[in-house]
C-alpha positions as a LaTeX table, in Angstrom:
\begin{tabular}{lrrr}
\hline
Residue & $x$ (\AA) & $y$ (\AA) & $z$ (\AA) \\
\hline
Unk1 & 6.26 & 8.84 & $-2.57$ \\
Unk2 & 9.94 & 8.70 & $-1.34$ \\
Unk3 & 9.56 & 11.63 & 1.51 \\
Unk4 & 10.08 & 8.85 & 4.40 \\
Unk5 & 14.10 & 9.03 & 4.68 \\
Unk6 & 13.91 & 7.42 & 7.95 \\
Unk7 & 12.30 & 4.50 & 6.54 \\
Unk8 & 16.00 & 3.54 & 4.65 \\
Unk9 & 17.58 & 2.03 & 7.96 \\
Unk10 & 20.91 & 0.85 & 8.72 \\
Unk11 & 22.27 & $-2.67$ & 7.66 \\
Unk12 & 22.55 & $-3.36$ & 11.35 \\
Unk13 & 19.09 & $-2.05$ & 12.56 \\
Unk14 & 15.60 & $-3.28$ & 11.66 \\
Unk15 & 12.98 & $-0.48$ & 11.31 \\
Unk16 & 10.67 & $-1.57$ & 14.00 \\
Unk17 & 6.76 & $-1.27$ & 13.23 \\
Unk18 & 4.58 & $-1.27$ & 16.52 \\
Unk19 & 0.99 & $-2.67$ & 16.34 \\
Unk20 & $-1.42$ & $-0.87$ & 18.62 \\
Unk21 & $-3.70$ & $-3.85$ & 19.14 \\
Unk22 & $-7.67$ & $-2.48$ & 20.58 \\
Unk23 & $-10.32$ & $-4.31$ & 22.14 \\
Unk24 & $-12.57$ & $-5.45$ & 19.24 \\
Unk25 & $-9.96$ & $-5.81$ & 17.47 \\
Unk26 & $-10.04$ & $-7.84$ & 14.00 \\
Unk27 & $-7.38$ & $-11.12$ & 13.78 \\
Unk28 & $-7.12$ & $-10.89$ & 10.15 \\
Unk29 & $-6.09$ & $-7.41$ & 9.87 \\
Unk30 & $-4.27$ & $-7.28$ & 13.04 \\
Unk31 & $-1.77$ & $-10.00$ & 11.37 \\
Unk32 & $-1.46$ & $-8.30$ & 7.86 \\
Unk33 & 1.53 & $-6.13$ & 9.40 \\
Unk34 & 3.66 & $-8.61$ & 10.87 \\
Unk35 & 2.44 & $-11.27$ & 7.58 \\
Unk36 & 3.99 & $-7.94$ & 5.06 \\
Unk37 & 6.85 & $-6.94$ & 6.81 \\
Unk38 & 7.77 & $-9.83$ & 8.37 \\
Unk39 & 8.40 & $-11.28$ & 4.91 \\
Unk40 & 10.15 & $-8.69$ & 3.81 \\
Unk41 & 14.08 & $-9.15$ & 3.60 \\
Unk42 & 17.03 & $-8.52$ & 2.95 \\
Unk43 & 20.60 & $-9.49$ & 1.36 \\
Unk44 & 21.48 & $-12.58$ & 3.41 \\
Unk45 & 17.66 & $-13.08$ & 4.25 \\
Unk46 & 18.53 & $-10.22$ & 7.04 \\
Unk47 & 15.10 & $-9.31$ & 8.34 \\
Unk48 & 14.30 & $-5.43$ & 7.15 \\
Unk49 & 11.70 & $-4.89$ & 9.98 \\
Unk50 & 10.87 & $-5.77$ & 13.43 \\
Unk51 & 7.50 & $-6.11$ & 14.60 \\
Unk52 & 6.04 & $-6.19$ & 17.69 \\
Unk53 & 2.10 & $-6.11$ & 19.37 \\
Unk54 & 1.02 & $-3.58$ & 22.19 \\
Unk55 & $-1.82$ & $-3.18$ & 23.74 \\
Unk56 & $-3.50$ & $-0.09$ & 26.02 \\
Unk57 & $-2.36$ & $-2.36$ & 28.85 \\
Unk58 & $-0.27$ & $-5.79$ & 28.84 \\
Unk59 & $-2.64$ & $-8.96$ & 29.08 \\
Unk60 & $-5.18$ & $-10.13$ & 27.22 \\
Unk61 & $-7.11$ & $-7.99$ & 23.94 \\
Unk62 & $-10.50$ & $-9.21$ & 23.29 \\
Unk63 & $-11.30$ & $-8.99$ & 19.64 \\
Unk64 & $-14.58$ & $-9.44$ & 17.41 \\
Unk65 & $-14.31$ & $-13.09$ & 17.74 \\
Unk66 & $-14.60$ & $-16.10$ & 20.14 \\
Unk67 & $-11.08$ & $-15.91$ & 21.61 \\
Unk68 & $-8.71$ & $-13.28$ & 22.97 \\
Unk69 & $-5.21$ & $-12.63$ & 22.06 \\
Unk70 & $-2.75$ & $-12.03$ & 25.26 \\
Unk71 & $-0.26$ & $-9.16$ & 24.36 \\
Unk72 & 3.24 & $-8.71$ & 25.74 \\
Unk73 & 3.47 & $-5.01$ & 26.07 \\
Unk74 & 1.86 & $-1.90$ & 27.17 \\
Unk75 & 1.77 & 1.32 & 25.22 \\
Unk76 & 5.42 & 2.38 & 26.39 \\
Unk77 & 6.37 & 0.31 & 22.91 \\
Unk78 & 4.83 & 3.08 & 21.01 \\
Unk79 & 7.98 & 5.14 & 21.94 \\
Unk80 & 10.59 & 3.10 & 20.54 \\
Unk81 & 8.32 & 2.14 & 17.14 \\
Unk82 & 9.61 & 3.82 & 13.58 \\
Unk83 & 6.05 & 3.07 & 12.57 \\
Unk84 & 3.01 & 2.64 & 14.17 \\
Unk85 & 0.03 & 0.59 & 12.95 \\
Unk86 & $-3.51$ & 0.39 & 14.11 \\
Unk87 & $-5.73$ & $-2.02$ & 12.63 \\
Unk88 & $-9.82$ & $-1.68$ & 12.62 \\
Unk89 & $-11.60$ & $-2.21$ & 15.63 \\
Unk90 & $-15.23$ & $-2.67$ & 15.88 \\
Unk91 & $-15.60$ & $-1.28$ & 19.73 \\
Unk92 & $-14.13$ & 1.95 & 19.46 \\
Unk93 & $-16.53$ & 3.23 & 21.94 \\
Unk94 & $-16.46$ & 7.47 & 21.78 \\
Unk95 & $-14.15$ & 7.37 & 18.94 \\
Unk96 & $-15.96$ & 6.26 & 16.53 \\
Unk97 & $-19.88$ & 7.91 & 18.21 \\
Unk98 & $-18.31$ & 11.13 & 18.99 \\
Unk99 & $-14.85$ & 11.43 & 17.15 \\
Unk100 & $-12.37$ & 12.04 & 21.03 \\
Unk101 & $-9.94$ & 9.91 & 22.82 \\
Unk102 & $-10.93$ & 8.08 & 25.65 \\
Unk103 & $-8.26$ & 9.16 & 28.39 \\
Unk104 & $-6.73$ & 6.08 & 28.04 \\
Unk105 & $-6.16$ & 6.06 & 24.71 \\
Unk106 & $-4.96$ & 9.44 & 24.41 \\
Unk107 & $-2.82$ & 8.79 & 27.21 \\
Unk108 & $-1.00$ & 5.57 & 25.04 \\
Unk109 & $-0.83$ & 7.84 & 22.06 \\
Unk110 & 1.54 & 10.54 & 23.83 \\
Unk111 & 4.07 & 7.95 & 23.76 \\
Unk112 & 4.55 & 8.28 & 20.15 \\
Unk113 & 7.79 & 10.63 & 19.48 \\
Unk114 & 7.29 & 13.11 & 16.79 \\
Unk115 & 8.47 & 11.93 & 13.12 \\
Unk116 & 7.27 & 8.43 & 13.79 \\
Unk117 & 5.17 & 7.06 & 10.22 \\
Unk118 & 1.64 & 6.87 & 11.40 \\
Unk119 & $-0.34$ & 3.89 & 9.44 \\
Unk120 & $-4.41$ & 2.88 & 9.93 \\
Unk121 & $-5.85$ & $-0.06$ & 8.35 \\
Unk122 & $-9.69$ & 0.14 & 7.74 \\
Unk123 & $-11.64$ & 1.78 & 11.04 \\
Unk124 & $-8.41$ & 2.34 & 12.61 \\
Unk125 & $-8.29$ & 5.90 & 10.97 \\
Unk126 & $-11.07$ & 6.58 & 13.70 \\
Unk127 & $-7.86$ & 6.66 & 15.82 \\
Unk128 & $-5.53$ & 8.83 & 13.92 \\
Unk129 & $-8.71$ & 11.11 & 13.15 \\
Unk130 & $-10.11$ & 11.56 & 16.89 \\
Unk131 & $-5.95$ & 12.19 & 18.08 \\
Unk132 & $-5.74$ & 15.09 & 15.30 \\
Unk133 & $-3.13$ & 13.47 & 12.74 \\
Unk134 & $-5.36$ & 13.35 & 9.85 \\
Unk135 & $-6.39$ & 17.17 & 10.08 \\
Unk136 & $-5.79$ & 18.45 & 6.33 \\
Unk137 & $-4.69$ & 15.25 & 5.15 \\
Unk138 & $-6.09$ & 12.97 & 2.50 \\
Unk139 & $-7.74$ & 9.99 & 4.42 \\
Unk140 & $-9.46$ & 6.49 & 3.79 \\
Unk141 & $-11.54$ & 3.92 & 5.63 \\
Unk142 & $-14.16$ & 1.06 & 4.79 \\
Unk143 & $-16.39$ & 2.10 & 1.64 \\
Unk144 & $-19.02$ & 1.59 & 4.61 \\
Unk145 & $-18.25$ & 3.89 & 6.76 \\
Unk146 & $-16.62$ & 6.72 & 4.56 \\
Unk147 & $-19.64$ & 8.97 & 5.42 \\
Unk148 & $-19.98$ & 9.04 & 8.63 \\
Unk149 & $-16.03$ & 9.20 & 8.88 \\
Unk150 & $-16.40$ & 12.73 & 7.11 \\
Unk151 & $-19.35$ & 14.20 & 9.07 \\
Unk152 & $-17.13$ & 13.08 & 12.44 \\
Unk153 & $-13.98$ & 14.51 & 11.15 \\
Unk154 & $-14.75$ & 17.34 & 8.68 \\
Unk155 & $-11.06$ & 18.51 & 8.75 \\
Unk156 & $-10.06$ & 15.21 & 7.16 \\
Unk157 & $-9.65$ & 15.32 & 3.41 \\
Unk158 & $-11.57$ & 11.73 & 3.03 \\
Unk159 & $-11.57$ & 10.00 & $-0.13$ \\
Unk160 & $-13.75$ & 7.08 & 0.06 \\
Unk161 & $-12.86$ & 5.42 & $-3.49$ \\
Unk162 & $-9.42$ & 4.55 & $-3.20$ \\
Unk163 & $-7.40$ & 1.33 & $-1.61$ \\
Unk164 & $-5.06$ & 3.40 & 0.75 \\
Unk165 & $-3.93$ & 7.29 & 0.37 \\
Unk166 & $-0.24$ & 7.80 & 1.04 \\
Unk167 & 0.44 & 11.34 & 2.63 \\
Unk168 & 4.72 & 10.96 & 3.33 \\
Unk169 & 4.52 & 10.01 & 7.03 \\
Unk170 & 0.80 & 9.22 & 7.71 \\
Unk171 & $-0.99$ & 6.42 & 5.76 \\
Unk172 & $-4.16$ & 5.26 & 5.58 \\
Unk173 & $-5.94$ & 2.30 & 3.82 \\
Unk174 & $-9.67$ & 1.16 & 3.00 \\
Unk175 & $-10.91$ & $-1.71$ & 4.87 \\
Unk176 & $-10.14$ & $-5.41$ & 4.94 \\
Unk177 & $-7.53$ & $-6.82$ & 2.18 \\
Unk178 & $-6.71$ & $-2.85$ & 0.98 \\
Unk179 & $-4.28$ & $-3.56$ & 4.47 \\
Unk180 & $-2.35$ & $-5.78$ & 2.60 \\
Unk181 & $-2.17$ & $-3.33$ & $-0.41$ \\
Unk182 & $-1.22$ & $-0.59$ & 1.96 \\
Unk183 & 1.75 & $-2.98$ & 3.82 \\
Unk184 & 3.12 & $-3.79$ & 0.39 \\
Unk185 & 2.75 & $-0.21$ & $-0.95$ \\
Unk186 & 5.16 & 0.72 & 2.08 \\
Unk187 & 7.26 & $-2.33$ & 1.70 \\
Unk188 & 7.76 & $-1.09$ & $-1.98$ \\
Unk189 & 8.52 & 2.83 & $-1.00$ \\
Unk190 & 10.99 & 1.70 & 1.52 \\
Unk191 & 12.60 & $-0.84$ & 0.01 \\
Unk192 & 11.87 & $-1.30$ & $-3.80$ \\
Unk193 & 9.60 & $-3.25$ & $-6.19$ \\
Unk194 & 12.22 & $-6.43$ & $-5.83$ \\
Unk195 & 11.31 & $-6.79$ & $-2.16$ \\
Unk196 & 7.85 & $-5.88$ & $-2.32$ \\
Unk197 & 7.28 & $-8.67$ & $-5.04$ \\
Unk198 & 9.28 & $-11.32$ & $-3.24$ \\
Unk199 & 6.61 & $-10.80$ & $-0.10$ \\
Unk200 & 4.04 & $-10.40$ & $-2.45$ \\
Unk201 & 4.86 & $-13.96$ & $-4.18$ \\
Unk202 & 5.56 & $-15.07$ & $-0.64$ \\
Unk203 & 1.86 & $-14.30$ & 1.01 \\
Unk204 & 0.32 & $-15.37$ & $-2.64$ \\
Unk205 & $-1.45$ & $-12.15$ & $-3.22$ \\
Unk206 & $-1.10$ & $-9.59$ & $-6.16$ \\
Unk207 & 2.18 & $-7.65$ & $-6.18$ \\
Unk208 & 0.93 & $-4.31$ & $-6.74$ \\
Unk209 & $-2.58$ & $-2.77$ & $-6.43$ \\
Unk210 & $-2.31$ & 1.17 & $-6.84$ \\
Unk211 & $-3.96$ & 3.23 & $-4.05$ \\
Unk212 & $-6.07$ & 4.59 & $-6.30$ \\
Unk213 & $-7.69$ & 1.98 & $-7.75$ \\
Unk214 & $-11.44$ & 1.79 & $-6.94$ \\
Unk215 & $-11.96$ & 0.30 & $-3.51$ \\
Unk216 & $-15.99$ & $-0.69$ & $-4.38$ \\
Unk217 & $-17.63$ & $-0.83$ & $-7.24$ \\
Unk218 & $-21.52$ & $-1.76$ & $-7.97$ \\
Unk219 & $-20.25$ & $-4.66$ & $-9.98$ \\
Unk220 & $-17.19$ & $-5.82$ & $-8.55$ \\
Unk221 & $-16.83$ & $-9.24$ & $-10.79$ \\
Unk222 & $-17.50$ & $-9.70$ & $-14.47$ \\
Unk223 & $-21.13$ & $-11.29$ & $-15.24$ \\
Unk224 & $-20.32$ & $-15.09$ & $-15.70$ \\
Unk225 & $-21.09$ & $-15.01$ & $-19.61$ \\
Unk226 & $-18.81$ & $-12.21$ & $-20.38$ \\
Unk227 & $-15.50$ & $-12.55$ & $-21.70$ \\
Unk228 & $-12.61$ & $-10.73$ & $-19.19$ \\
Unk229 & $-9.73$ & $-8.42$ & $-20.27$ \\
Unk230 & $-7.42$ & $-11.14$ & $-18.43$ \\
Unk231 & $-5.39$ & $-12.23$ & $-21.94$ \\
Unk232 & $-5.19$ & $-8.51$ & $-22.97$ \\
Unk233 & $-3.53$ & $-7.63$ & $-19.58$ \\
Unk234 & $-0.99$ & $-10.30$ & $-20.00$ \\
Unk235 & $-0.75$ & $-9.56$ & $-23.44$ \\
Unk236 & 0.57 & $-6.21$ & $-22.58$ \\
Unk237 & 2.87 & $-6.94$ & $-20.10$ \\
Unk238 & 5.02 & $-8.91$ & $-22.68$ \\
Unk239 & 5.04 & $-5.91$ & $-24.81$ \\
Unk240 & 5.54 & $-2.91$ & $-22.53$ \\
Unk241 & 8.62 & $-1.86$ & $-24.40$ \\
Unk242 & 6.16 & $-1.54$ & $-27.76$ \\
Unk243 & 3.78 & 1.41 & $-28.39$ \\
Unk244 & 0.30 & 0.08 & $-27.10$ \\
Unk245 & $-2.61$ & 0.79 & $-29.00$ \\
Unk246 & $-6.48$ & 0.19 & $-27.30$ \\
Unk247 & $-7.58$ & $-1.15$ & $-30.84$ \\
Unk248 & $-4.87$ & $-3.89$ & $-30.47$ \\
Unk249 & $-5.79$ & $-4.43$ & $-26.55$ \\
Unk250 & $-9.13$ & $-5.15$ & $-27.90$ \\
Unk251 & $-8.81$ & $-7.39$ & $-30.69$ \\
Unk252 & $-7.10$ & $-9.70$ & $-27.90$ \\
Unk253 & $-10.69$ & $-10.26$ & $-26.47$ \\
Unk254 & $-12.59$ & $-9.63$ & $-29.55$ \\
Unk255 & $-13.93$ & $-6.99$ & $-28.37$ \\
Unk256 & $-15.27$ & $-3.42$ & $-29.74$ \\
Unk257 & $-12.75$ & $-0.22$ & $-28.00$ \\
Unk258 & $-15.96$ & 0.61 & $-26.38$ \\
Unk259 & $-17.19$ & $-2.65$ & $-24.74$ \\
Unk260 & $-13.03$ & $-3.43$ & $-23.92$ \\
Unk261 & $-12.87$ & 0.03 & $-22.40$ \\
Unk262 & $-16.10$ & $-0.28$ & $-19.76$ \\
Unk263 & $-14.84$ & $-4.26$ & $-19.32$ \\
Unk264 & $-11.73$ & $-2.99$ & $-18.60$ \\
Unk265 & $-12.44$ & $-0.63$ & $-16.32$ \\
Unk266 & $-15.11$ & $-2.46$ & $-14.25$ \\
Unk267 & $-12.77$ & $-5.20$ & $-13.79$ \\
Unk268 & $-9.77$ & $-3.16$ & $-12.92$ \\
Unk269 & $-11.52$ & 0.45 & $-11.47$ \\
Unk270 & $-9.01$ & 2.33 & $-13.96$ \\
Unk271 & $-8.84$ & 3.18 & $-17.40$ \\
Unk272 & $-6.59$ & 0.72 & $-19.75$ \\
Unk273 & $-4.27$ & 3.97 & $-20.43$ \\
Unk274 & $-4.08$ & 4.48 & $-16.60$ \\
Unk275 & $-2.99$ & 0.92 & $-15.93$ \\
Unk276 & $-0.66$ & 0.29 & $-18.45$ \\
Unk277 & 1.14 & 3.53 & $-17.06$ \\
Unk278 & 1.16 & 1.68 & $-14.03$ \\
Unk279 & 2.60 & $-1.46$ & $-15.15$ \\
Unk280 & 5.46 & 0.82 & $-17.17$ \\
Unk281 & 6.16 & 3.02 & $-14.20$ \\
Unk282 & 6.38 & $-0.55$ & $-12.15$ \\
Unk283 & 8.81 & $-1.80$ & $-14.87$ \\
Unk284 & 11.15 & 1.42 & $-14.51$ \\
Unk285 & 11.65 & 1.06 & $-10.88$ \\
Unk286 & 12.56 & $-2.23$ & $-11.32$ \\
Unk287 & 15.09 & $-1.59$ & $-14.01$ \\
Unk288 & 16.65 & 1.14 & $-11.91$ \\
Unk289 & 16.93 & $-0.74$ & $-8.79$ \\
Unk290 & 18.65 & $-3.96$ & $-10.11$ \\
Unk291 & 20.24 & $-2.64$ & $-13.21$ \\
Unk292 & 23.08 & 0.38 & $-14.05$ \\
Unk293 & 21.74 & 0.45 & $-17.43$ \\
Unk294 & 21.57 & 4.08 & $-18.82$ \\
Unk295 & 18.30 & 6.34 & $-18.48$ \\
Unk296 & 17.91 & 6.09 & $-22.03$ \\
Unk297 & 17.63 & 2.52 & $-22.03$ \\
Unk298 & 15.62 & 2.21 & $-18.90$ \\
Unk299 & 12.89 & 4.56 & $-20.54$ \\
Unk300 & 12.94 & 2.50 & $-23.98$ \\
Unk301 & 12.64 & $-1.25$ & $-21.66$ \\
Unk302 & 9.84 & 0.06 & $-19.70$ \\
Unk303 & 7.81 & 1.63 & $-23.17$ \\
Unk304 & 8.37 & 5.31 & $-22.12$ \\
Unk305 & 10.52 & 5.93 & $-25.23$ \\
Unk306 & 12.72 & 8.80 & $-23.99$ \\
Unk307 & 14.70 & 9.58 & $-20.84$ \\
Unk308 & 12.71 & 12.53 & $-20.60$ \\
Unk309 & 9.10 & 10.92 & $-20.58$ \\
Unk310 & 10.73 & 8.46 & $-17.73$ \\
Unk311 & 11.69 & 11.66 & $-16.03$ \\
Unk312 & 8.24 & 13.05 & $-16.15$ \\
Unk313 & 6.19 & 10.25 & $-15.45$ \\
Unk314 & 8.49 & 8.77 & $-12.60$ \\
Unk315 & 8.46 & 12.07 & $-11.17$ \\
Unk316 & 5.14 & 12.41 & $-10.90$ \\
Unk317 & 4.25 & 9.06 & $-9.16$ \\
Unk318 & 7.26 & 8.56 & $-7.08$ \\
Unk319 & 7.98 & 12.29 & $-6.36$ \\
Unk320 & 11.39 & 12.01 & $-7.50$ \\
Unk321 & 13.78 & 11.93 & $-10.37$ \\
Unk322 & 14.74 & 8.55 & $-12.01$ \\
Unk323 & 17.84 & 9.45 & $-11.15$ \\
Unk324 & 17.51 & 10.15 & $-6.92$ \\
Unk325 & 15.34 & 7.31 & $-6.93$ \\
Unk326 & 18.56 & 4.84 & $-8.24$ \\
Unk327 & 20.97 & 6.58 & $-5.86$ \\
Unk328 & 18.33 & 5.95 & $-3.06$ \\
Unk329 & 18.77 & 2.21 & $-3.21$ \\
Unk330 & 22.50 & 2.22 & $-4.00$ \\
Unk331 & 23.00 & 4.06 & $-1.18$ \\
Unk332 & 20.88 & 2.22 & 1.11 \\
Unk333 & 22.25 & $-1.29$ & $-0.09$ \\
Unk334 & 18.74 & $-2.02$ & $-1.02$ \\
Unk335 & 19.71 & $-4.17$ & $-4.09$ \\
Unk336 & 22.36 & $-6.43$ & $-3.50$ \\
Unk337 & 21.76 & $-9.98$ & $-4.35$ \\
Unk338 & 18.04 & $-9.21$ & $-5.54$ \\
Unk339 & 16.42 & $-11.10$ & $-7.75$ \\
Unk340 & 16.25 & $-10.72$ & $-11.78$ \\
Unk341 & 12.49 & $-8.38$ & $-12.58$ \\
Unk342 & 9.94 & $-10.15$ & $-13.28$ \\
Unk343 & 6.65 & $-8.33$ & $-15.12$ \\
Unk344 & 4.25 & $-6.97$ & $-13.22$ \\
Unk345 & 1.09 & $-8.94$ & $-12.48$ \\
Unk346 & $-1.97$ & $-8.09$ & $-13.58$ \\
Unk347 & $-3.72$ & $-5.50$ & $-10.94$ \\
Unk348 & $-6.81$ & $-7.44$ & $-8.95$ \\
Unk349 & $-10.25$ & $-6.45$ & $-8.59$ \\
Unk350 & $-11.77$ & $-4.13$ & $-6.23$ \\
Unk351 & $-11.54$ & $-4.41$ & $-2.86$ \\
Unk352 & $-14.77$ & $-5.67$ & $-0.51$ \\
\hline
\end{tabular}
């Protein structure tokens, strides 16, 4: 959803995203924010975000493995962020056994001003959850801990199937690689598909995973003997433009509808119709951030067939109009010197 107009900053200032690094912390999903946005740039390679580490207390953080990271800053750096991130921990102490702030950790969290976009990767909702943001809201965490998340914070609207929810100015993603999906997700709302595909290429993961794709399934990979969907993916990405019938998806894999469809969807954790919306949606916002063709023709590149089903279907996953969404990134210089679209890749698996 565009509903974060802060996140469109100034040519001259970088939005700065403050990690809030805990003891127990994880190293891999502590890095995933300053890996995402600290790919993400620019015309002239300008850097769109800063990114900087703070810690409960300057010195060293231990985390869930054999070394310690030593950390600059204390939590006065939450007051300056534009977003703050806080990754899983796994010693969490009384927020995660009886969902409250320790003192000191409530203390570091009244540093954050009002408006600033809140973000948790994995556990870390524990922390948004136990300091109130996520009363109401639609939530995430680790497939693992999902239920116990819900019984500790029963004002949380928790979905426990999806990669990340997106709620304007408080985000929250499943556990482990799902980070990644939720950095890029944000890289994409703030700055476009160009950008977000250019980091994407850059950290060699998938471009584009949607947030509600399945985060666990009871079969996550195909069986070794089976034929995949893979060819009918790519298949359809050449053809987006064309009217897509499932028949023709599955004669690409010799397949029945019936077998493609359950393939499809165990290999993807969405429906073929649901994905290739996806994909088509994907293609539009890339046509209207890098291009000044007409609506018309932007809805007939991207297979929608009329300005009117763009309207409608852009509307509903973006939140707004074909349309404001183009005069967004004009206005914000977000597509100068970008490079030419590319098709969408094909979505991955399930995250573990």
């Amino acid at each position: 959803m565009l509903r974060y107009d802060r996140a469109m900053e100034s040519e001259k200032k970088a939005h700065r995203v403050v990690v809030l690094a805990l003891t127990g912390l994880l190293p891999f999903e502590l890095g995933i924010p300053h890996r995402i946005f600290g790919r993400a740039k620019g015309p002239a390679g300008r850097p769109l975000y800063e990114i900087l580490t703070c810690g409960l207390a300057p010195g060293p953080v231990h985390t869930d493995a054999d070394f310690a990271i030593h950390v600059e800053h204390g939590p006065e750096l939450l007051a300056t962020a534009d977003t703050v991130v806080v990754p899983a921990s796994y010693e969490l102490g009384a927020v995660y056994e009886e969902g409250r702030l320790t003192d000191e950790l409530a203390a570091a969290l009244a540093h954050i001003r009002p408006g600033t976009r809140l973000v948790s990767i994995c556990t870390g909702g524990y922390v948004l959850a136990a300091a109130g943001y996520l009363d109401g809201r639609p939530a995430t965490t680790h497939w693992a801990c999902a239920e116990h998340f819900q019984q500790l914070f029963p004002a949380v609207r928790v979905d426990p199937d999806v990669l990340y929810t997106d709620d304007g100015d408080v985000l929250t993603s499943a556990g482990v690689a799902a980070g990644v999906d939720l950095c890029l997700h944000i890289v994409r709302r703030d700055h476009g598909a160009a950008v977000a595909n250019e980091v994407a290429r850059r950290t060699v993961v998938p471009p584009h995973r949607e947030g509600g794709q399945a985060q666990f399934v009871a079969r996550p990979m195909p069986e070794p003997q089976l034929a995949t969907t893979t060819a009918a993916r790519a298949w359809v990405l050449d053809r987006l433009h064309e009217p897509l019938r499932l028949t023709d998806l599955a004669r690409q894999e010799a397949m029945s509808v019936r077998t493609f469809t359950r393939r499809f969807r165990e290999e993807s954790g969405v429906s073929p119709g649901q994905w290739i919306l996806g994909r088509r949606v994907e293609r539009a916002r890339q046509l209207l951030e890098q291009t000044e063709l007409p609506m018309e023709q932007v809805a007939r590149d991207s297979g929608f067939g009329t300005a009117q089903s763009l309207r409608k279907h852009v509307q509903a996953a973006l939140g707004v109009s074909p349309t404001a969404y183009r005069r967004t990134f004009r206005a914000a210089g977000g597509t100068d010197n970008l490079p030419s679209p590319d098709g969408p890749s094909v979505t991955a698996g399930p995250a573990h």
